[in-house]
N, C-alpha and C positions, 0 to 999 in steps of 0.2 A: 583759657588754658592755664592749669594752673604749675609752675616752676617749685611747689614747695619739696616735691619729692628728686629721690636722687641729685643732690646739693652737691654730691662729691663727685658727680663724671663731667668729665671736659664737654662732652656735648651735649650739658644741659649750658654752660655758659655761651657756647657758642649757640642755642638756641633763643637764651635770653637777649644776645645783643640784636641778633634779626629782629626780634618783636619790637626788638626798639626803634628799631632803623624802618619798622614798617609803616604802610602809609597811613594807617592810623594810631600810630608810638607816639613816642617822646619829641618834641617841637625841637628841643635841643641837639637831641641825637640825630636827628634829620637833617639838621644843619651840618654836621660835621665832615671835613674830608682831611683827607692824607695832609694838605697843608694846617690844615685849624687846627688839627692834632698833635702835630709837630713839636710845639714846645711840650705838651702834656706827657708826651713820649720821653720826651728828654726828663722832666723832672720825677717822671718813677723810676727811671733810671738810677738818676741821682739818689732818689729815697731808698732805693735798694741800698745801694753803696752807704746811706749812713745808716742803714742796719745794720748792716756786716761790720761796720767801722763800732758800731754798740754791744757787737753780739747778742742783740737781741732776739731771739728765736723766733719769739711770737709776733715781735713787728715785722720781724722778716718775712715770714708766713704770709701777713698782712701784704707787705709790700709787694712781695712776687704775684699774688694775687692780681693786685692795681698792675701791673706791669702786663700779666698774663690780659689779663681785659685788653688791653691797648694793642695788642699783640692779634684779640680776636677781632676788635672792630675794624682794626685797617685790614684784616681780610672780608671781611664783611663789606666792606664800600669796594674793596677793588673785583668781589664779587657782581656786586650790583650793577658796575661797570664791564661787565664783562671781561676783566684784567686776565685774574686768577683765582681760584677757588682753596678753601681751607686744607683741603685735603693735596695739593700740588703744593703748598707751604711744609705740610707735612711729609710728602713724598721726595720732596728735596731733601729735605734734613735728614733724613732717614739715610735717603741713598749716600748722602755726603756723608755720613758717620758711619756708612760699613765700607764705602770705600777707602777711606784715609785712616782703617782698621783692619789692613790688613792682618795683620799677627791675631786677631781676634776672629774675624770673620772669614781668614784664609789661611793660606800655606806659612806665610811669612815667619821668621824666628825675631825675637829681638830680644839685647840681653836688659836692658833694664828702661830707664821710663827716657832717659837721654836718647836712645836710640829712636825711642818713639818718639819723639817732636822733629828728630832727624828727617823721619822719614816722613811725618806729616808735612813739613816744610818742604818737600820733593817733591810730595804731590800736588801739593797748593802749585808750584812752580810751575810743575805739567799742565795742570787745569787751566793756568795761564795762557797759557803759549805766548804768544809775544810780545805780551804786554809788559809791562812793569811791575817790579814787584813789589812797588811802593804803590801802585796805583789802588789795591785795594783798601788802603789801609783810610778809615773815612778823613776828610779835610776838617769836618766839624768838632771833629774831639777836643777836648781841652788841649791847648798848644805843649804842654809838659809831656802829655800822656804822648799825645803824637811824638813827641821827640821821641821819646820813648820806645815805642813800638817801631817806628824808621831805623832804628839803630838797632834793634834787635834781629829785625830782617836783614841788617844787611851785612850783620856778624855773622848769620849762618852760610854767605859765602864767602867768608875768611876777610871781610873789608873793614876788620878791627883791627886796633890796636893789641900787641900784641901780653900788655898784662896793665895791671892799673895804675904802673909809675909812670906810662906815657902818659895816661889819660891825665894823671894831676899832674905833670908837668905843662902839658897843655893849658889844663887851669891856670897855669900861674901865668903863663904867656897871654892869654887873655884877658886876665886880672891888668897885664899891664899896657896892651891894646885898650882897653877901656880907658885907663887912666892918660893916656895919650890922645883919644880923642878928643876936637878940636871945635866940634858941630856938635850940635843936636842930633842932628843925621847918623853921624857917623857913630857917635853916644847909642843910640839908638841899637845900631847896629852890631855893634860890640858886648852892646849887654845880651843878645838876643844867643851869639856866639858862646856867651859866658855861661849863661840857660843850657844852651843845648851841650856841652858841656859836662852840665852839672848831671842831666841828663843821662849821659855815657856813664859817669859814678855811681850813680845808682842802679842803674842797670846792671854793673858788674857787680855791685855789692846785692845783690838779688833785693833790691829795695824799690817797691812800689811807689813811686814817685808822688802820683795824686794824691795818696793812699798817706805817705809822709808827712806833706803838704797840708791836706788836711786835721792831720796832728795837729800839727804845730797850730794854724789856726782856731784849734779847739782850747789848746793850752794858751792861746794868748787874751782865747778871751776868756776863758776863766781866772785868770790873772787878772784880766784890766778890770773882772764885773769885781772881782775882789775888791781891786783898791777903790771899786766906784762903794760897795757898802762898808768898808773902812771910814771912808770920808764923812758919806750921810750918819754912819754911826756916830761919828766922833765932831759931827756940826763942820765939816771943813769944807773947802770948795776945790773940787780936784784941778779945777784951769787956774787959780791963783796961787798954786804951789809952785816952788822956785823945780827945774829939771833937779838939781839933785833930790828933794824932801820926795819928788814923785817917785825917782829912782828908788830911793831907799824904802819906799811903796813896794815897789815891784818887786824885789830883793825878797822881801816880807811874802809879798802872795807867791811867789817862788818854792818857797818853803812849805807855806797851805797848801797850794795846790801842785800835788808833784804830779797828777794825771794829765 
């Protein structure tokens, strides 16, 4: 059979991964299940996100791609198992995005894009019913982002602070619970307060935490690769420099690299 034609419709790739998963495919792809996947899930994920963090279009393209794959094989295996089928994947999603569009797909009025997450957040609520509304939010997310999203839910029923000079006052009250700890434990514990926090700040300052984060660890290491070919250029050895000469390094790639 051959896959070279229609390269652009979703189910030719959704046909391509069956062939794979068939019992005379790929030894690899045979192997694979919901758990073996799992990390490979998670690192397109992430690949996604340093597109977007690139604005790269075409990597992007790429990566949704890889992601889009990952997305058809585990219905693919939960197929085989008789779980669920691609098209109940898709029936889901569907129905979930004309229900929680009202204004769109019904009667609904709304005056601007605020009202619409208002009323998105209602119905998620409904769809709930007794559960928790932190319960859906996943445990595995990066610990920042979870701060993150737990505090966003639980500002939209009014369990915030009431503007951002609490919040950094709170800061400082934590700054100094930290510096009072007396354990490891309790160190521990206080920095985690201090995180979550920092958390609530950005959230109010509409700032994508992971999103920051990752900045910043972009610019430090183009900073430190700096003063690393500063050194090699100039015959020096970056671990036998005194803290200030390094400093005065950094200072220097500071300046280089302002991205």
């Amino acid at each position: 059979m051959s896959f070279s034609r229609d390269l652009g419709r979703f189910e030719t790739l959704v046909a391509i991964i069956a062939r794979l998963r068939a019992p005379d495919g790929c030894p690899w792809d045979r192997e694979q299940t919901h758990a073996t996947l799992r990390q490979s899930l998670l690192e397109e994920c992430y690949e996604v996100l340093a597109a977007l963090d690139e604005g790269d279009a075409g990597q992007l393209c790429d990566e949704l791609g890889d992601l889009l794959m990952q997305v058809v094989f585990h219905a693919q295996i939960a197929a085989e198992a008789g779980e669920f089928e691609m098209e109940d994947v898709l029936r889901g999603i569907n129905k979930k995005l004309i229900h929680r569009h009202p204004h769109i797909f019904g009667s609904k009025k709304v005056r601007d894009a605020e009202e619409v997450a208002h009323n998105w957040a209602a119905l998620k609520r409904a769809e709930r019913g007794d559960a928790s509304m932190l319960a859906s939010v996943p445990r595995e997310m990066p610990a920042l982002a979870y701060s993150q999203e737990v505090q966003q839910r639980v500002a939209q029923v009014g369990f915030d602070w009431k503007d951002i000079d609490g919040v950094i006052e709170k800061l400082a009250e934590e700054v100094g619970e930290l510096k009072g700890a007396e354990s490891p434990e309790r160190q521990a514990q206080e920095f985690g307060d201090l995180l979550f926090t920092l958390a609530n700040i950005a959230r109010r300052l509409g700032i994508d935490l992971e999103a920051a984060l990752r900045g910043a660890n972009q610019r430090f290491y183009h900073r430190f690769a700096y003063m690393e070919a500063v050194c090699r250029q100039q015959g020096l050895d970056l671990g036998k420099l005194s803290f200030a000469e390094q400093n005065a390094l950094w200072e220097e790639a500071k300046k280089h690299c302002q991205e």
